[in-house]
LOFI-733063 format. One line per field, with one value per residue (C-alpha): residue in one letter; x negated, y, z negated. Coordinates in steps of 0.05 Angstrom, whole numbers, plus 5000, padded with zeros to 4 digits. Layout:
BEGIN
code = (A,...)
c1 = (X,...)
c2 = (Y,...)
c3 = (Z,...)
END
This chain:
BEGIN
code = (X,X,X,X,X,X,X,X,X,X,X,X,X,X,X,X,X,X,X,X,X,X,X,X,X,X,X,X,X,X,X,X,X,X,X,X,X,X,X,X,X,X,X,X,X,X,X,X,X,X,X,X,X,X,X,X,X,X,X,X,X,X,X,X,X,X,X,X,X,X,X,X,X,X,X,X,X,X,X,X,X,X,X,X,X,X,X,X,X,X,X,X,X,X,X,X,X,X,X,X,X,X,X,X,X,X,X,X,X,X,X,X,X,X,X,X,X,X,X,X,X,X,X,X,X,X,X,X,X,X,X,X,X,X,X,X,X,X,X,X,X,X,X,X,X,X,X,X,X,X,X,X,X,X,X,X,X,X,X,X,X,X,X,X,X,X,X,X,X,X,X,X,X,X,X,X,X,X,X,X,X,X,X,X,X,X,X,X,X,X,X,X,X,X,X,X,X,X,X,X,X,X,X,X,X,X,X,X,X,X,X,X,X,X,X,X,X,X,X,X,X,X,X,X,X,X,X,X,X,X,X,X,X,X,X,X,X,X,X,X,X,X,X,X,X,X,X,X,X,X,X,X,X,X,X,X,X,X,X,X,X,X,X,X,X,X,X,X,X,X,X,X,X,X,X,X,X,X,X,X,X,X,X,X,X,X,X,X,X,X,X,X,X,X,X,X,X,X,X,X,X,X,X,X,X,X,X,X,X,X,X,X,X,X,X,X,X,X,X)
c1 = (3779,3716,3688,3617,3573,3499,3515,3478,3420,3385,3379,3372,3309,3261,3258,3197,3182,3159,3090,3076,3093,3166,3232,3258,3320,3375,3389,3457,3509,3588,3634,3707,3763,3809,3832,3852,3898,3929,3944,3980,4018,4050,4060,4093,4147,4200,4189,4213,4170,4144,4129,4092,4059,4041,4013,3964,3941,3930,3899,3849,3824,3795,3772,3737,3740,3764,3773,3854,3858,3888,3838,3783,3823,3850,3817,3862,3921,3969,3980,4043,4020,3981,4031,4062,4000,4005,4083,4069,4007,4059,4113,4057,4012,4058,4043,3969,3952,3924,3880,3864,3838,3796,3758,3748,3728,3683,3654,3589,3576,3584,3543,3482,3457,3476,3431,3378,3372,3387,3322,3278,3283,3284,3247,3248,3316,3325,3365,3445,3458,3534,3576,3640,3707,3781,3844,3831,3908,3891,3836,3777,3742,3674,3634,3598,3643,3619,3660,3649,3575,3546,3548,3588,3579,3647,3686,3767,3782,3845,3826,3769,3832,3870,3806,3753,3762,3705,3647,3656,3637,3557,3557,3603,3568,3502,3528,3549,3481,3452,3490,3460,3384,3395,3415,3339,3316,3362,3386,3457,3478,3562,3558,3592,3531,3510,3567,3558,3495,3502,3562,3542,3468,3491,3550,3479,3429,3494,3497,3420,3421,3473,3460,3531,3568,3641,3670,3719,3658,3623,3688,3709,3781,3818,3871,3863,3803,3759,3694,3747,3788,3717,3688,3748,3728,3660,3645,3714,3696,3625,3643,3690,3641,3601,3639,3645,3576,3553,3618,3626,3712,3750,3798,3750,3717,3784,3800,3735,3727,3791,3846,3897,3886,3851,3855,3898,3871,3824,3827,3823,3753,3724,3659,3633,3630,3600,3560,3535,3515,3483,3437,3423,3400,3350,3336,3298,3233,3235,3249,3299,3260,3232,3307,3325,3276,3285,3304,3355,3316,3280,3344,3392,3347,3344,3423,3432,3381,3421,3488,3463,3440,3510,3543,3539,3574,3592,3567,3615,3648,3624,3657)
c2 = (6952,6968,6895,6897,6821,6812,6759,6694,6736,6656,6645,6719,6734,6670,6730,6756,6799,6869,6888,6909,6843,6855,6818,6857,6882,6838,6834,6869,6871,6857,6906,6868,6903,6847,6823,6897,6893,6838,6852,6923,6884,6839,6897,6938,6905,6931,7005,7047,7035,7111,7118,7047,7077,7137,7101,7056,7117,7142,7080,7072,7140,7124,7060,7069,7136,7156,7104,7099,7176,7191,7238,7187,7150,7206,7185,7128,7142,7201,7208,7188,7127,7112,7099,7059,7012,7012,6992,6945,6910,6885,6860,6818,6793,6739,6700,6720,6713,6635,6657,6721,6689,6637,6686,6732,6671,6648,6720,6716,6654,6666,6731,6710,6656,6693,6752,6706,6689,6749,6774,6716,6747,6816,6813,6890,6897,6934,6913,6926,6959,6947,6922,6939,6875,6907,6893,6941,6952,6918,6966,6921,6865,6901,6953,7022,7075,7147,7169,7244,7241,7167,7111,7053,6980,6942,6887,6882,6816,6817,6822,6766,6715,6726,6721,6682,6610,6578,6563,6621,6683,6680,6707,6767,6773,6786,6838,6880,6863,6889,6955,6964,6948,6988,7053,7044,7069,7098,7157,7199,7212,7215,7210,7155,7122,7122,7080,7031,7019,7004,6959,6931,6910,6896,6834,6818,6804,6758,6721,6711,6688,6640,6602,6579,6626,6635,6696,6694,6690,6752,6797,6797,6771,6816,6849,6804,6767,6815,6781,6762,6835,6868,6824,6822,6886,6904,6967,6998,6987,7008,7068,7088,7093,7132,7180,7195,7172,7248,7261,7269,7278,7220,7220,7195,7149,7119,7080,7048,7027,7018,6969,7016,7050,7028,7049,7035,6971,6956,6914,6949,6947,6933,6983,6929,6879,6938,6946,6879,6872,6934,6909,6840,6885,6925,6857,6839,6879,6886,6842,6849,6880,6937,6941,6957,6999,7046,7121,7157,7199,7136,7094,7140,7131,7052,7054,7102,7049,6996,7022,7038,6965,6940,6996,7050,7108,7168,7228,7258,7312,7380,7400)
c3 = (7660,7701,7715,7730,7732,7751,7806,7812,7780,7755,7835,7852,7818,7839,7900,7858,7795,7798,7804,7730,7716,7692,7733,7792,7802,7816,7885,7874,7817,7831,7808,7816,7812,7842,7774,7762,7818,7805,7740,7754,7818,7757,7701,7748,7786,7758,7768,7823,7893,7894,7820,7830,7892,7851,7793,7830,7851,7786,7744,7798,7806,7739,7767,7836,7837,7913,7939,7947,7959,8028,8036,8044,8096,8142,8204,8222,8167,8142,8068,8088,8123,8069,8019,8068,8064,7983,7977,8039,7995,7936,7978,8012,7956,7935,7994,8001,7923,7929,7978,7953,7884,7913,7959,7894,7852,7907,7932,7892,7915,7980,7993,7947,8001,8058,8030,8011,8079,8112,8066,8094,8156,8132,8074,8072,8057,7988,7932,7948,7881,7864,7911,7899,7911,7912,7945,8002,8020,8096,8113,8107,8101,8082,8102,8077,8054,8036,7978,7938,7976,7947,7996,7968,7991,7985,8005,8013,7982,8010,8090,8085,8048,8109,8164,8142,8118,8069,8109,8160,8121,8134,8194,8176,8115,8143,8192,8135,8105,8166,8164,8097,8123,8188,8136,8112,8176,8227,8187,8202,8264,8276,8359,8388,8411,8343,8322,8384,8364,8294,8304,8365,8336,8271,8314,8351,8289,8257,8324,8326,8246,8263,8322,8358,8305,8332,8358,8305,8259,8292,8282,8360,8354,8308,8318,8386,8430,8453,8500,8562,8566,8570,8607,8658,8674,8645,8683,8659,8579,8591,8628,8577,8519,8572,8575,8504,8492,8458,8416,8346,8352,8314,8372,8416,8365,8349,8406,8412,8343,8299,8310,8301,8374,8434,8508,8567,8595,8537,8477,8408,8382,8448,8439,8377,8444,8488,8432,8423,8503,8490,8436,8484,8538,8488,8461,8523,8510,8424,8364,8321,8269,8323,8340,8271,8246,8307,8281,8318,8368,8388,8394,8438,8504,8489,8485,8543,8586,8564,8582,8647,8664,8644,8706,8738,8714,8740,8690,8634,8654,8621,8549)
END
């Protein structure tokens, strides 16, 4: 049931042919495991919610090894919590199924020319490999995931059906291509900074692709607006990073970065905003491709300049 397709690979490999004279590799390959979903969602609706619960599970630790094992996702969710998430995904994907199809239908066709010309201006960027579609159970609409030590590129079909409408999805596509370029250079570094740059840089380099792109297109609005909270009171959301600028904890990460949690006063997600006036500010004196090819001991003073410009701060305290 493992549904792998070269995607678009007529279009894909006019990018060039290798240097010996044979094709290149295609740009990436789809592995879609939508279908798969779907089609355990309608065997199963008879049986029992936790022996349903339990058996998606099973069939698809044979098919994405990892991926739906509350292990993986025990930063922002219990094991408890996460089953919660799996029963809650078939009593909603009645309603969200039209949708849900066409952006699976449609998903190669959409990244292909946003990649295209995210590799016109980064014509560096490597080939993706396999991306990996699934019905992410609400956790995503795409990103990098780290699963039993590989780095897996994937998208959750079932968060872009309910965000993005067709014709909106370059701009967040290329921000996850950017995470993926950015990886080629910046290396692995957990801190918090880390994070804000990567996030925030990767919302900048979508904005600059796609001149008067929306904030709903740059990924500022969900779970609510976030530009006018942080810029009600700029100093307060800067400061707050700040202060957690060094650490590696998840509880500090947390608030700054998932929707689930977010601090008094702040909007969830605010630090991808921070982030992105962060990468402005550095913007100023380097191009985007001196930006991104920065490595991580070169980066931090950049970010901690560029925090500084946005307020004043008074210094973490010690521990």
């Amino acid at each position: 049931m493992r549904m792998a397709t070269t995607a678009l690979l007529g279009a894909l490999f006019a990018a060039g042919q290798a240097l010996a004279g044979g094709p290149a590799a295609p740009p990436f390959t789809l592995v879609d495991l939508t279908g798969a979903y779907a089609t355990f969602h309608d065997r199963t609706q008879g049986m029992a919610a936790r022996a349903r619960v339990e058996a998606l599970k099973a069939e698809f630790a044979l098919l994405f090894p990892g991926f739906y094992d509350a292990e993986r996702v025990k930063a922002f969710a219990t094991p408890e919590r996460y089953d919660v998430m799996i029963a809650r995904s078939f009593g909603e994907f009645a309603d969200l199924r039209p949708r849900y199809e066409r952006t699976a239908a449609s998903f190669a066709a959409m990244l292909a020319p946003a990649r295209d010309d995210f590799a016109r201006r980064f014509p560096d960027l490597a080939p993706l490999g396999e991306v990996h579609l699934v019905h992410s159970l609400g956790e995503m609409d795409g990103g990098l995931r780290t699963i039993g030590g590989r780095r897996y590129f994937v998208f959750g079909a079932d968060v872009m059906a309910r965000l993005y409408t067709p014709g909106d999805e370059r701009p967040f596509f290329q921000h996850e291509l950017f995470h993926v370029y950015h990886r080629q250079f910046f290396g692995e570094c957990r801190a918090v900074w880390c994070a804000l740059w990567s996030e925030g840089l990767a919302v900048y380099v979508s904005e600059q692709l796609n001149p008067g792109a929306t904030d709903a297109q740059l990924g500022l609005v969900v779970p609510r607006p976030i530009r006018p909270e942080v810029d009600a009171d700029r100093a307060r959301a800067v400061c707050a990073v700040h202060a957690r600028f060094d650490s590696e904890r998840p509880e500090d990460y947390a608030p700054l970065f998932y929707g689930q949690a977010h601090l008094a006063g702040l909007p969830p997600r605010f630090a991808y905003y921070v982030g992105y006036l962060v990468a402005r500010e550095a913007a100023r004196t380097r191009s985007l491709h001196q930006l991104a090819h920065l490595a991580v001991d070169d980066a931090r003073p950049l970010v901690a300049a560029a925090l500084a410009a946005l307020a004043g701060c008074a210094a973490p305290a010690a521990g």
